[in-house]
N, C-alpha and C positions, 0 to 999 in steps of 0.2 A: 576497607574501601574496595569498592570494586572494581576490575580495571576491564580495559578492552581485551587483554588477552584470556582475562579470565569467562567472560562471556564469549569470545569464539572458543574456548575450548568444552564449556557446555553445551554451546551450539551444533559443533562438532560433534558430539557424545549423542548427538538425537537421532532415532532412524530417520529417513528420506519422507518417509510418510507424514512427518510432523511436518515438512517445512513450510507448506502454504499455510495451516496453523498460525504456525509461525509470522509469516509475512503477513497475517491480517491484522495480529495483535499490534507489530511494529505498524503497520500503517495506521492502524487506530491511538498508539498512544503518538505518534507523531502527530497527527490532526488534533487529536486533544491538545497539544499544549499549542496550536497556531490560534492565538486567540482573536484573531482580523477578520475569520473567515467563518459567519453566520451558519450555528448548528445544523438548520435545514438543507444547507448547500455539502455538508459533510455527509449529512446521512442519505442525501439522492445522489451523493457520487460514483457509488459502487454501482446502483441501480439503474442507474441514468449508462452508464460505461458501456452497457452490450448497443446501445444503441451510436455511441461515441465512435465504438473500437471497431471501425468494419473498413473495408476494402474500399466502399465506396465515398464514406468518410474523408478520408486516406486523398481521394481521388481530387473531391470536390475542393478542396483544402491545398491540395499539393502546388498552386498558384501563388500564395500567401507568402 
């Protein structure tokens, strides 16, 4: 069985270089198992995101 401390201590074992690697696979199999949330909305998430993630965003929003 595999534990949590077993996975941060491989985690840890990785250079710095790997970890956005890293962080897209975890956000990819995390959305793979949200089964609520209609595949086309998963896959224009990341692509859709520069247009999301802005200052002015932020701005228009900060009312809410």
């Amino acid at each position: 069985m595999i534990t949590m401390n077993h996975l941060v201590n491989k985690i840890e074992s990785l250079p710095p270089e790997c970890f956005q690697e890293l962080m897209d696979f975890i956000e990819y199999l995390r959305l793979k198992y949200i089964k609520s949330i209609p595949e086309t909305m998963i896959l224009s998430e990341k692509s859709l995101a520069e247009y999301w993630d802005t200052p002015e965003e932020d701005e228009a929003w900060a009312d809410l």
